[in-house]
C-alpha positions in Angstrom: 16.5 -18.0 0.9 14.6 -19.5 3.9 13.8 -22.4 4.2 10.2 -24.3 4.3 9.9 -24.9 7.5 11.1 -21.2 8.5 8.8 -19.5 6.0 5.6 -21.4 7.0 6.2 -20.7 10.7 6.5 -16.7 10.2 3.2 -17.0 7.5 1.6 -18.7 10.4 1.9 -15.6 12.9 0.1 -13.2 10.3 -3.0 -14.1 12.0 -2.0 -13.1 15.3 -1.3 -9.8 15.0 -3.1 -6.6 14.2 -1.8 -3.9 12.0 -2.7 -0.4 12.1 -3.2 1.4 8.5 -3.0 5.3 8.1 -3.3 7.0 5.3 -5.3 8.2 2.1 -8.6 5.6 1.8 -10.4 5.7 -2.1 -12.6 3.4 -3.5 -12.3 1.6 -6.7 -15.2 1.3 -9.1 -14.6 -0.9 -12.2 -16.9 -1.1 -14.9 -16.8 -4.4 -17.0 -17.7 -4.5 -20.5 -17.4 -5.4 -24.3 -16.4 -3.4 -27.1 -18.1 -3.9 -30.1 -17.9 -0.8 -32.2 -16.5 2.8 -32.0 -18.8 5.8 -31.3 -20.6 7.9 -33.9 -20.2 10.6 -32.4 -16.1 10.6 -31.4 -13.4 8.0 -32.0 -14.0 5.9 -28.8 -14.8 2.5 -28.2 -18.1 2.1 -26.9 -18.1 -0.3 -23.2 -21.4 -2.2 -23.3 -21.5 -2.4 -19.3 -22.2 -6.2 -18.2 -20.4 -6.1 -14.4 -19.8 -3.1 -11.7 -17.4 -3.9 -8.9 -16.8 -2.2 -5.7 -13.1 -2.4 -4.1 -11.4 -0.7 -1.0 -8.4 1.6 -2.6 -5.2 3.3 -1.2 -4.8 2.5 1.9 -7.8 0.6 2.5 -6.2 -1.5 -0.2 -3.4 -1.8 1.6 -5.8 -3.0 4.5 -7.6 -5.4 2.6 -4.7 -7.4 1.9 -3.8 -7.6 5.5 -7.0 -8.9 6.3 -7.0 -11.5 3.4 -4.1 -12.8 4.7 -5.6 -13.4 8.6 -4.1 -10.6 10.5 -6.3 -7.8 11.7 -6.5 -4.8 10.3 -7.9 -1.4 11.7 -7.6 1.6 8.9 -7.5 5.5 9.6 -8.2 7.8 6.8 -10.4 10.5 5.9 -14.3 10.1 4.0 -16.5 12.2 2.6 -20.1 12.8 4.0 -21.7 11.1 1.5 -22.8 8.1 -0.6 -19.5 6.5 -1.6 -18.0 7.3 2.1 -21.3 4.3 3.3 -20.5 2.0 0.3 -16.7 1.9 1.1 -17.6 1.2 4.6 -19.7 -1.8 3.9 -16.9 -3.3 1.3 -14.3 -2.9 4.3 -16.8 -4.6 7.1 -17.4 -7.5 4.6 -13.6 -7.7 4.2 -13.5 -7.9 8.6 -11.7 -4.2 8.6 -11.9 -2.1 12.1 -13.4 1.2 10.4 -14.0 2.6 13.5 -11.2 5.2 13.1 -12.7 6.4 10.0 -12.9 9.8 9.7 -16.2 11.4 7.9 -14.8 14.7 6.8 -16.5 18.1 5.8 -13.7 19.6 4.1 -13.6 16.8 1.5 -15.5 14.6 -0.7 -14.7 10.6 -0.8 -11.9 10.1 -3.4 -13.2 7.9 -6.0 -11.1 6.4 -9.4 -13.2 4.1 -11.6 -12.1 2.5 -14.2 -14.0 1.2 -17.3 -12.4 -2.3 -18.7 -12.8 -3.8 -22.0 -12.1 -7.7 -21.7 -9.1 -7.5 -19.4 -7.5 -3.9 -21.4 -8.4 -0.8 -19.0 -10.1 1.5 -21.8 -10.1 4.9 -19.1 -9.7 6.0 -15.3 -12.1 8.9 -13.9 -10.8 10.0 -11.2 -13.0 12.1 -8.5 -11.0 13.6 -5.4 -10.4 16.8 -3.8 -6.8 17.2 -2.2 -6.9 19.3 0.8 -4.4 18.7 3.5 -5.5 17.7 7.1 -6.0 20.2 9.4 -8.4 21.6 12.3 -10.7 19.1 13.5 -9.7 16.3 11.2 -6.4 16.3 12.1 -7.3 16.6 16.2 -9.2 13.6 14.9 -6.4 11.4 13.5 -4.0 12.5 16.6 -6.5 11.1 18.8 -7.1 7.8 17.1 -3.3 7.5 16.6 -2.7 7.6 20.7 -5.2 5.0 21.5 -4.7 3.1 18.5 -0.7 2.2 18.2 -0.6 0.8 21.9 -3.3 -1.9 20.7 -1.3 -2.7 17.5 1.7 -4.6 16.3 2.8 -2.3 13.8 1.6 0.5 11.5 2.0 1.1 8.1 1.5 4.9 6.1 -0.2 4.7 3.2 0.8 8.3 1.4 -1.4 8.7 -1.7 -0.4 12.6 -2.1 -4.3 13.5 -1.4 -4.1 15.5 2.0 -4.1 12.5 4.9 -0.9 12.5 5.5 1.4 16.1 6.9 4.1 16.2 9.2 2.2 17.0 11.7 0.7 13.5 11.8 4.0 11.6 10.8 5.7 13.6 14.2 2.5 12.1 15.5 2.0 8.8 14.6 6.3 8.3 14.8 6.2 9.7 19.0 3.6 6.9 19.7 5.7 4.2 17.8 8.5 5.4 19.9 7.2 5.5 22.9 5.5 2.1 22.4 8.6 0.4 20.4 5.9 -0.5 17.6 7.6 -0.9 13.8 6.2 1.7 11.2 6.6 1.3 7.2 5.7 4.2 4.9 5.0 4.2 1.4 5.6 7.8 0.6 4.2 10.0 -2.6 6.6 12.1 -4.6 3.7 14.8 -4.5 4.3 15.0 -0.6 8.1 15.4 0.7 7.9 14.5 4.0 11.3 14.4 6.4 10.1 11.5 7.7 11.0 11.1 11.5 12.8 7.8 11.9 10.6 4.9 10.3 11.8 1.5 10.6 11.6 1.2 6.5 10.1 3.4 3.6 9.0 1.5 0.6 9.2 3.9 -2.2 8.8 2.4 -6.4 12.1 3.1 -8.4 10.5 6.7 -9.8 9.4 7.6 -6.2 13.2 6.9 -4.9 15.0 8.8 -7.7 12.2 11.6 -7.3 12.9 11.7 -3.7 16.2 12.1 -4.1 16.2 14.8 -6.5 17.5 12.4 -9.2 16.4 12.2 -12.7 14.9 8.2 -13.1 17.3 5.8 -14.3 17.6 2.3 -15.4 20.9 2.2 -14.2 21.6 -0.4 -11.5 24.7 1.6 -10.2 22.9 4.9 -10.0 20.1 2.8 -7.9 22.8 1.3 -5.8 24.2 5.2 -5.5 20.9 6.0 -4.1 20.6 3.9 -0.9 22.6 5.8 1.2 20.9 8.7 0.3 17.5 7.6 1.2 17.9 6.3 4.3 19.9 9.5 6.0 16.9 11.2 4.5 14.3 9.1 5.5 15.9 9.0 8.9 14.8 5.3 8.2 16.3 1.6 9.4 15.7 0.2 5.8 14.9 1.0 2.7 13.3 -1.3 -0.1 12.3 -0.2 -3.7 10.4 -2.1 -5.5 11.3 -2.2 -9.3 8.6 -3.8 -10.6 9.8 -6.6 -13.4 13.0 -6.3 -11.7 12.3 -7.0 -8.2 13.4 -5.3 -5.3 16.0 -3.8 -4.2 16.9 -3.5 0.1 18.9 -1.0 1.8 19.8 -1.4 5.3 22.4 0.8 7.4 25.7 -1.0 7.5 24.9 -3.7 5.6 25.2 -4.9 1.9 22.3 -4.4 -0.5 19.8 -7.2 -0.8 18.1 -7.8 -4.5 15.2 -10.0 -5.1 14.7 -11.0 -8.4 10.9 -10.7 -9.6 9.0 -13.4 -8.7 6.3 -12.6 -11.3 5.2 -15.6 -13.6 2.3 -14.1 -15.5 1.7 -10.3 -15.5 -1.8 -9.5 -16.1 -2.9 -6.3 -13.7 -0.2 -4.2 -11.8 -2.8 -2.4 -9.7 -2.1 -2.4 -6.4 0.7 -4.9 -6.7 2.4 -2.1 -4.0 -0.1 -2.1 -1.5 0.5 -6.0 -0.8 4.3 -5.8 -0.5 4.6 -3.3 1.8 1.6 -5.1 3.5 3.5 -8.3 3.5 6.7 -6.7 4.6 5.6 -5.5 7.3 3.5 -8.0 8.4 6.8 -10.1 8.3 8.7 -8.0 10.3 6.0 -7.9 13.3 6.0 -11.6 12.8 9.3 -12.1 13.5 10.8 -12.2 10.1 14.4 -10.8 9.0 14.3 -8.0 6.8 15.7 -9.9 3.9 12.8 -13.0 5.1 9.9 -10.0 4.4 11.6 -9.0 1.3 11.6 -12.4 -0.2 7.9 -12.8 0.9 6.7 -9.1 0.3 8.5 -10.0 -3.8 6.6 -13.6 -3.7 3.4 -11.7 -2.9 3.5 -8.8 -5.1 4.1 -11.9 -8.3 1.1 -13.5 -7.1 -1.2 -10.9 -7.3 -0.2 -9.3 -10.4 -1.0 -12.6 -11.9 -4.6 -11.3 -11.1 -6.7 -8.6 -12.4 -8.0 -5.8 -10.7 -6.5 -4.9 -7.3 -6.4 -8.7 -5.7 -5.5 -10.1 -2.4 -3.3 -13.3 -1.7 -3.9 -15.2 1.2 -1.6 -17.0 3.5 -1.7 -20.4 2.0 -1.5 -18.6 -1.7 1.6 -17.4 -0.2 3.4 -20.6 0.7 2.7 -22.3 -2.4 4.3 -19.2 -4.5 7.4 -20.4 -2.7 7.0 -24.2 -4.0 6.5 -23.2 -8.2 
């Protein structure tokens, strides 16, 4: 474990460097309410509404955090032409999130999931998205914005949500710019979308996403997780590993070297949502700052148990951080 001294020194760099985020953007709507009776006319509750929140999703999620914790954080992903496209704009400008590279698309609408919440128990998710995969001018688009916008950054992380954003053709992309410009890239990859990925410096999938990948049924097993390491990172082409195993930590492959686990770090679980989107934006933050990959595992695990202590899909910030270390 790293010491004090050590840990606040890499925290302290966040805010010098400037991630870039790629990937499938959403926006979260929750609806807040009471339940005081059941429906006359089916057997559902019925949500008196008394708060509606707006929240980046995906990978703007992913974003948001970065930004919450001082770095700066540019985001390219595909919008609709519409409404929710301008109202997911403004909640990333409040936030201090580059949007410039924002791409409004014809081909598809905004993806939306809103959730309606009883007290703190989520009573439904409605879920509005159209999954088209990027092509033709929206992926000339992304190409673009990926060559002028990974010489500027410190590191990018790929957000894969399954919804379209992300092909091959713009992970060969976005991996010949990090290449040429010796910039660390993280992907958290969707089981809907096998991707060979070309040489990241770590994929962060969750325990399901690994064995999926791997053409493995899911198991609780810790040797058939161990078993899967290997695997993953000849075919991820990728330096490192790390699966995160929710109430169990995470786990950290790296070629030739013995696997790392990280106990959970979670004191109070209230709200999962999102609790991926901060680790891999904290381990890879931590690795452009300097940090060892078992340093970012230790902070990406400290930061995914603060926020689930929250509801909704919460943020952390720097000095939320350190303190995790001292409880």
């Amino acid at each position: 474990m790293p010491g004090p001294a050590r840990l606040e020194s890499i925290v302290r760099q966040f805010a010098c460097k400037r991630i870039l985020v790629i990937g499938d953007v959403m926006l979260d709507i929750f609806i807040r309410g009471k339940v005081s009776r059941i429906s006359p006319e089916a057997p559902v509750p019925v949500v008196a509404v008394e708060k509606e929140e707006a929240y980046p999703g995906g990978a703007a999620n992913v974003a948001r955090n970065l930004a919450a914790l001082g770095a700066s954080a540019s985001l390219l992903g595909r919008v609709g032409r519409d409404g929710h496209a301008d109202c997911l704009a403004a909640v990333l400008a409040a936030a201090g999130i580059d949007t410039s590279l924002l791409i409004r698309s014809d081909a598809v609408p905004t993806t939306i999931k809103t959730r309606v919440i009883a007290r703190t128990q989520q009573v439904v998710r409605v879920d509005r998205e159209k999954r088209e995969r990027l092509s033709g001018p929206d992926l000339a688009s992304a190409q673009s914005a990926i060559a002028r916008a990974i010489p500027a950054s410190d590191a990018v992380i790929v957000e894969d949500y399954g919804k379209g954003m992300v092909t091959l053709a713009l992970a060969e992309a976005i991996a010949g710019a990090c290449r040429a410009h010796d910039r660390i890239w993280t992907v958290d990859p969707s089981p809907d979308n096998p991707i060979a990925w070309p040489g990241p410096t770590a994929v962060k999938p969750n325990r399901h996403e690994a064995f999926v990948a791997a053409g493995q049924p899911p198991s609780e097993d810790p040797g058939a997780l161990a078993d899967l390491g290997p695997r993953l990172l000849d075919l991820w082409r990728a330096g490192m590993v790390l699966v995160t195993l929710g109430e169990h930590g995470m786990e950290l492959f790296q070629r030739d070297s013995t696997r790392y686990h990280s106990p959970t770090k979670a004191r109070e679980v209230f709200d999962v949502s999102g609790a991926g989107d901060t680790a891999i934006a904290v381990f890879t933050l931590a690795l452009a700052s300097g940090a060892t990959p078992i340093e970012a595992t230790e902070l990406a695990n400290h930061a995914a148990g603060v926020v689930v202590a929250k509801l909704g899909t919460a943020t952390l910030t720097s000095d939320e951080l350190l303190a995790s270390f001292l409880q």
